[in-house]
C-alpha positions as CSV (number, residue, x, y, z in Angstrom):
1,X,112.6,98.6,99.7
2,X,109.1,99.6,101.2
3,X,106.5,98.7,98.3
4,X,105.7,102.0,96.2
5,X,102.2,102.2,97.3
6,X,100.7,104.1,100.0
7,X,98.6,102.0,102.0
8,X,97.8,104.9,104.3
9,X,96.6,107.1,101.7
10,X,93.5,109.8,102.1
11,X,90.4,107.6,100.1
12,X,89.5,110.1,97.0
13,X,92.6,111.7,97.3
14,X,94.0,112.9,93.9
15,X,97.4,114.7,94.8
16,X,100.4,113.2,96.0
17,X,101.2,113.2,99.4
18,X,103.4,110.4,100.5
19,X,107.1,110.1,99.6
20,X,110.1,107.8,99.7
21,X,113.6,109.6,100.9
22,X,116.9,107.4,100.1
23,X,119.9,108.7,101.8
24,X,123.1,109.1,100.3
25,X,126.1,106.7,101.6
26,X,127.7,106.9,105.0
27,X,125.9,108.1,108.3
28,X,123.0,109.1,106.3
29,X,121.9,105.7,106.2
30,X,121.9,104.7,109.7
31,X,118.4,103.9,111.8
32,X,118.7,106.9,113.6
33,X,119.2,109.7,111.0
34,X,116.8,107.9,108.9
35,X,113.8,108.3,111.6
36,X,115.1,112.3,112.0
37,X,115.2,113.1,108.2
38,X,111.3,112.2,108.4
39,X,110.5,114.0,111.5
40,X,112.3,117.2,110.2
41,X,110.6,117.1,106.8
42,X,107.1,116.4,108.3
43,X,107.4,118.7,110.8
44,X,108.4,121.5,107.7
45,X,105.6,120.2,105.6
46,X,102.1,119.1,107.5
47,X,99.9,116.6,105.9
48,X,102.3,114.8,103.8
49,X,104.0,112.2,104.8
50,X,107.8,110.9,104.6
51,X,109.1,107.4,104.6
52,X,113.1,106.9,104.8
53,X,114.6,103.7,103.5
54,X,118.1,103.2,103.0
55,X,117.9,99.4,101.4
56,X,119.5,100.2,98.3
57,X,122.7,100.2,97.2
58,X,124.8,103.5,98.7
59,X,125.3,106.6,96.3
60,X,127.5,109.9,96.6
61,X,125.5,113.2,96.8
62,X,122.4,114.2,98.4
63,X,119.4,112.5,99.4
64,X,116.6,111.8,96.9
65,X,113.3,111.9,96.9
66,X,110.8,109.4,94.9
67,X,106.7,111.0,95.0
68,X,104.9,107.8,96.0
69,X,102.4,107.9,93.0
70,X,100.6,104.3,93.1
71,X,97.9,104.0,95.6
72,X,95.4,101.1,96.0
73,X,92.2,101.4,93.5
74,X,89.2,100.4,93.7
75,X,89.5,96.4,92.6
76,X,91.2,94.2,94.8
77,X,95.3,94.4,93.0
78,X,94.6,97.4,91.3
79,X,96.4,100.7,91.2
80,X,94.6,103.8,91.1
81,X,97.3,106.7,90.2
82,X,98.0,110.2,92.0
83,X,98.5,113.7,90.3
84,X,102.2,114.2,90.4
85,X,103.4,116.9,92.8
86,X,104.0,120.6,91.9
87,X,107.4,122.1,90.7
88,X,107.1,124.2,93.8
89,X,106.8,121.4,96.4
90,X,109.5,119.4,95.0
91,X,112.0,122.6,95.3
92,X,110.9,123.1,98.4
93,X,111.1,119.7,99.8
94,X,114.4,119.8,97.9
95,X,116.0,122.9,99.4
96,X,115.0,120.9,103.3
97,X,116.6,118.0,102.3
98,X,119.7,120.2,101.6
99,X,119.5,121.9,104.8
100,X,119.0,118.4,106.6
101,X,122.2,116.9,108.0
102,X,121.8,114.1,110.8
103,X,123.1,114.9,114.3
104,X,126.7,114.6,114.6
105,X,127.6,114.1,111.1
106,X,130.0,117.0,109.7
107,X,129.5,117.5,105.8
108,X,132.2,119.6,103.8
């Protein structure tokens, strides 16, 4: 998987605003639908950012989403840590990734 840390991170910022997406199993998980899921959610939610990886082993259900949290501090290795995301932003970044389904793919 792509390392947990943001390299492209605003300097000073404080708020998360980069996130990891894993696909569920199937057609999910393909190149393609991988590259749409972050164009539809970016284009939904301006100025944060959405990185699709599908190396990890496949699951049943719906896709989830991991808040990227670790940025680089201020020392060289260190980790400077981000506030965690509202409620509200994770339902609503939720309910899109509900709404999501790559092109193609029929979901009962």
């Amino acid at each position: 998987m792509n390392s947990a840390i943001d390299l492209s991170e605003r300097p000073g910022a404080t708020e998360v605003s980069s996130f990891v997406i894993l696909p569920p199993s199937g057609a999910f998980r393909a190149g393609e639908a991988l590259r749409a899921i972050e164009a539809f959610l970016t284009e939904r939610f301006p100025g944060l950012a959405f990185y699709a990886n599908a190396d990890i082993p496949p699951f049943d259900g719906d896709y989830k989403l991991v808040p990227i949290v670790g940025v680089p501090g201020d020392e060289p290795d260190s980790i400077r840590m981000l506030n965690s995301p509202s409620d509200a932003l994770l339902l609503a970044i939720g309910a899109a990734l509900k709404l999501f389904r790559p092109a193609g793919l029929v979901v009962n």
